[in-house]
C-alpha positions in Angstrom: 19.2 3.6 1.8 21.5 2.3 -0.7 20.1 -1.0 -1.1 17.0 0.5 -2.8 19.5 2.3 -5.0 19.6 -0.1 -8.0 17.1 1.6 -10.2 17.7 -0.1 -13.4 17.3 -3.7 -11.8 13.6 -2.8 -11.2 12.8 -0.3 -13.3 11.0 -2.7 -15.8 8.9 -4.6 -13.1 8.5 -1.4 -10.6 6.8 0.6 -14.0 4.4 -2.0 -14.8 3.2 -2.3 -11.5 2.9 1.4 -11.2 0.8 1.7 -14.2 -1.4 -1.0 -12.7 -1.9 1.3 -9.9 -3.1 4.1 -11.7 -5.3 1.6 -13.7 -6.7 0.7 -10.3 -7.6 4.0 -9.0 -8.5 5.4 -12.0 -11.6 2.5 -12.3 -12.5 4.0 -8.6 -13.2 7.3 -9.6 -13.1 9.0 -6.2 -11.1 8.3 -3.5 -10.2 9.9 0.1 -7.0 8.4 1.5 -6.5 8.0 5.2 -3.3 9.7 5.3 0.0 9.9 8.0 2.1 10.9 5.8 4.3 8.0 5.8 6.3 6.3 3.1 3.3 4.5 1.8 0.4 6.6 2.1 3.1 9.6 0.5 3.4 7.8 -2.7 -0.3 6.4 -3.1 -1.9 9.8 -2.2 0.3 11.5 -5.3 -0.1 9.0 -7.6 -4.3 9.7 -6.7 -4.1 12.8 -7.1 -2.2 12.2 -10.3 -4.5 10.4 -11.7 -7.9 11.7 -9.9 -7.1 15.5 -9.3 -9.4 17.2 -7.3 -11.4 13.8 -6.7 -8.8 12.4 -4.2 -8.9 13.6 -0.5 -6.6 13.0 2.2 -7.7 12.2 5.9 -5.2 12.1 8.5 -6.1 11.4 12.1 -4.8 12.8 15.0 -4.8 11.6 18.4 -2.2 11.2 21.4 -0.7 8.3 19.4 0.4 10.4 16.8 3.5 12.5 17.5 2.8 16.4 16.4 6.1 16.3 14.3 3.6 13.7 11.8 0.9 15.5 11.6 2.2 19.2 10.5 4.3 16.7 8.2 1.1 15.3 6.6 -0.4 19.2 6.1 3.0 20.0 4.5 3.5 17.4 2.0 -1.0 18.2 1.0 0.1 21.9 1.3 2.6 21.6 -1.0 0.6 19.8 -3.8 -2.2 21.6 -3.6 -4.5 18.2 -1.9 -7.4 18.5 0.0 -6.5 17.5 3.6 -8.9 16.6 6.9 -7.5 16.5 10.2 -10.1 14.5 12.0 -9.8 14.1 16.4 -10.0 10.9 16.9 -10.3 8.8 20.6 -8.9 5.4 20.6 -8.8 5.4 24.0 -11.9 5.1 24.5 -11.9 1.9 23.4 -11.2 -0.9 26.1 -10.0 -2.4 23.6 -7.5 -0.4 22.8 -7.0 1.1 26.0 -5.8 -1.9 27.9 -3.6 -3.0 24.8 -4.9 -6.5 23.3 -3.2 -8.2 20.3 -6.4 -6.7 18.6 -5.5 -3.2 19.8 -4.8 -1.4 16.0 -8.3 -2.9 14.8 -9.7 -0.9 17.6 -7.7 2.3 16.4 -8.5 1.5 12.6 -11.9 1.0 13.0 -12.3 4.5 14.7 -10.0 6.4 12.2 -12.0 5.0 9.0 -15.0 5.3 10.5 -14.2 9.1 10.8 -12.9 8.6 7.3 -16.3 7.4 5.8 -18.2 10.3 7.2 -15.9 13.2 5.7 -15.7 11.0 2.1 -19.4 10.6 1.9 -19.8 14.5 3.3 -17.0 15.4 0.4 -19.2 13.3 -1.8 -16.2 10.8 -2.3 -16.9 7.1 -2.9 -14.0 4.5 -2.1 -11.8 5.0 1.0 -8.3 3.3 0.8 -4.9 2.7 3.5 -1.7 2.1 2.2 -0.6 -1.1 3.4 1.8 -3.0 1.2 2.9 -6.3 0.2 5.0 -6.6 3.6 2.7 -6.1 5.7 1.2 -9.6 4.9 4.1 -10.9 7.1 3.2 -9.7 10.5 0.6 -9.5 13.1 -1.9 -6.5 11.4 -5.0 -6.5 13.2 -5.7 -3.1 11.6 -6.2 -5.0 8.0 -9.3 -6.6 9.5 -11.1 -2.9 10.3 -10.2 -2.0 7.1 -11.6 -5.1 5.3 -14.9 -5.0 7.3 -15.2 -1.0 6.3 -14.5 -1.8 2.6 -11.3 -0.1 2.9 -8.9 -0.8 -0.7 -5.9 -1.4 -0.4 -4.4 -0.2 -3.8 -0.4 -0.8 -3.2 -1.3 -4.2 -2.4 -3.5 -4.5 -5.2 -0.7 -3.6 -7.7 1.7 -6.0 -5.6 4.2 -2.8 -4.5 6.7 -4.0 -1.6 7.8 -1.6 0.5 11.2 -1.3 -1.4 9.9 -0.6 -4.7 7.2 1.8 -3.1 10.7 3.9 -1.9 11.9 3.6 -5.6 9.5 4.4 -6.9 8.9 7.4 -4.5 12.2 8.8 -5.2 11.8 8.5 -9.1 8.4 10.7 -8.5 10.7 13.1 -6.4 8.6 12.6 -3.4 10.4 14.0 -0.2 9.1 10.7 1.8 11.2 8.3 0.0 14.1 8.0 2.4 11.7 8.4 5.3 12.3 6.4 8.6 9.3 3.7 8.9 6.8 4.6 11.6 4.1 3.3 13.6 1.8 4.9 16.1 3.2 5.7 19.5 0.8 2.8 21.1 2.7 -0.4 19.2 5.7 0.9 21.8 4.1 -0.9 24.5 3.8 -4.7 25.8 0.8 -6.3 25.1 -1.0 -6.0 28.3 0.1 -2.7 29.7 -2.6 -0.2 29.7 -2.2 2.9 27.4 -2.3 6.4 28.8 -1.8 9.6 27.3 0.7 10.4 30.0 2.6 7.4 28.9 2.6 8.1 25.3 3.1 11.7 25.7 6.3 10.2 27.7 7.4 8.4 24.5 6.8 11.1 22.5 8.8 12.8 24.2 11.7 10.2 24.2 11.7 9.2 20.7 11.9 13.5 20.0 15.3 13.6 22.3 16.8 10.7 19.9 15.9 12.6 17.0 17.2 15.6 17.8 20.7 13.5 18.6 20.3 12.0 15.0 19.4 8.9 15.8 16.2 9.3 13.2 15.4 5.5 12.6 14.8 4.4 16.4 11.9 3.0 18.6 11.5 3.5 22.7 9.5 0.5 23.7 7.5 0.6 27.1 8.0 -2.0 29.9 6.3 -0.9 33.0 8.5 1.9 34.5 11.4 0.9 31.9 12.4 2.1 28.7 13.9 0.1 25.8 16.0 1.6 23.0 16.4 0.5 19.8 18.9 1.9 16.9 20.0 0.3 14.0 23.3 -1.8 15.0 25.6 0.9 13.0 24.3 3.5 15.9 24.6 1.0 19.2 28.2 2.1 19.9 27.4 6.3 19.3 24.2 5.8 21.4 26.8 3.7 24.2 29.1 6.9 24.2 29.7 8.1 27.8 28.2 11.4 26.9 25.6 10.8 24.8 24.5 7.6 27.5 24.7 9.8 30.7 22.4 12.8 28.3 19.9 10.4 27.5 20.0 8.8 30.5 19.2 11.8 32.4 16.7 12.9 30.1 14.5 9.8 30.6 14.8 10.1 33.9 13.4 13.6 33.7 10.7 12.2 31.7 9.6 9.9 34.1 11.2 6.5 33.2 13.0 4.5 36.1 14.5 2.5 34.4 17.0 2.8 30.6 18.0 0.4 28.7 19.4 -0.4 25.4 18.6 -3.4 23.2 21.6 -4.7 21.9 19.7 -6.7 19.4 19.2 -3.6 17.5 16.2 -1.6 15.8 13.2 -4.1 14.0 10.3 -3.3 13.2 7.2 -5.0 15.0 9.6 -6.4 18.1 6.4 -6.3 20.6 4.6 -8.6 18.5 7.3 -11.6 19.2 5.5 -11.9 22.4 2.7 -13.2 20.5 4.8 -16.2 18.9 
């Protein structure tokens, strides 16, 4: 994380826009925050709660897409502040949608999670609902922006004009554990556009990305190609993850999982590399 380690270049710029935040949130009043506990939603559900108190909720949904370590990461970081948190069950796979994977298969998702959302804020007697998408996001594929824009879902961070560099800056300043964090995205954006999603599949990948992690490869993606799995880790980790013992462990353990085939992608880890087949 060094590069977001020069404070004092962006101190000036990163405090104004945080202050716009606040201003932001403040002029909403209420606010429940659909919440996975995530480098984004992290810093915009303090800074609610620092400005709203007890008239910020968080919402985090939960489904076979979500990998368990999240969740009970999402209840610790509300625990710990003292926030209001809902766990709501939520079936995206019901969706056809969804379930058979088209480009437009996170709308799908989103529209079910804030739909869920809406119904504990208006039960909670909250008022606005807001994600925690961010200035980057405008540069790829993000179906899910749609379902939020149709459910009058604000986007504060991109209101305020964060990126997702000054949102870890800004994090760490704050003292929030997330700020280093890995980014993540649901299990499902693992697979190819096209390929059906199961909850045996994504329980496989669960599963998969867990083994790296507990090998310390913690920024890292398993993508899903019929019967084959793709690896990605940062270039840095390509030759520890090539190691003859730590190739024949994982190797094995995939198998065990259910994959045929293991690969590694020697392009490296980057976010989003399932949406290039839509270029």
């Amino acid at each position: 994380m060094e590069e977001y380690l020069k404070e004092e270049i962006l101190s000036e710029e990163i405090s104004a826009k945080l202050q716009a935040l606040k201003d932001y949130i403040r002029s909403l009043g209420s606010l429940a925050v659909g919440f996975s506990g995530g480098v984004d939603s992290s810093f915009l559900l303090a800074v609610a709660q620092e400005v709203l108190g007890d008239r910020v909720i968080a919402v985090t949904g939960e489904d076979a897409s979500v990998p368990e370590r999240e969740v009970r990461e999402a209840k610790e970081f509300c625990e710990a502040r003292g926030i209001r948190h809902f766990i709501c069950k939520v079936n995206p796979l019901a969706e056809e949608g969804y379930r058979h994977n088209s480009k437009d298969r996170c709308y799908f998702c989103k529209h079910g999670i804030f739909t869920e959302v809406s119904k504990i804020a208006a039960a909670e007697g909250i008022e606005y609902m807001a994600e925690g998408s961010n200035m980057d996001d405008l540069g790829d594929y993000r179906p899910g922006l749609r379902a939020a824009a149709e459910l009058s879902v604000k986007s504060p961070l991109r209101e305020a004009g964060f990126t997702k560099a000054e949102i870890r800056l800004a994090s760490k300043a704050m003292g929030l554990p997330t700020w280093s964090k890995p980014a993540y995205a649901c299990l499902a954006s693992r697979f190819v556009y096209g390929e059906d999603i199961t909850e045996e599949k994504l329980h496989m990948i669960d599963q998969a990305e867990q083994f790296l992690i507990e090998h310390g490869f913690f920024e890292e993606r398993v993508r899903l190609h019929g019967n084959l799995a793709r690896i990605e880790v940062p270039p840095q980790d390509i030759e520890r993850i090539a190691a003859e013992e730590m190739r024949a462990a994982i190797y094995d353990e995939f198998r065990r999982l259910g994959f045929m085939f293991v690969t590694l992608d020697l392009k490296g880890y980057r976010l989003g590399s399932m949406n290039a087949t839509l270029k």
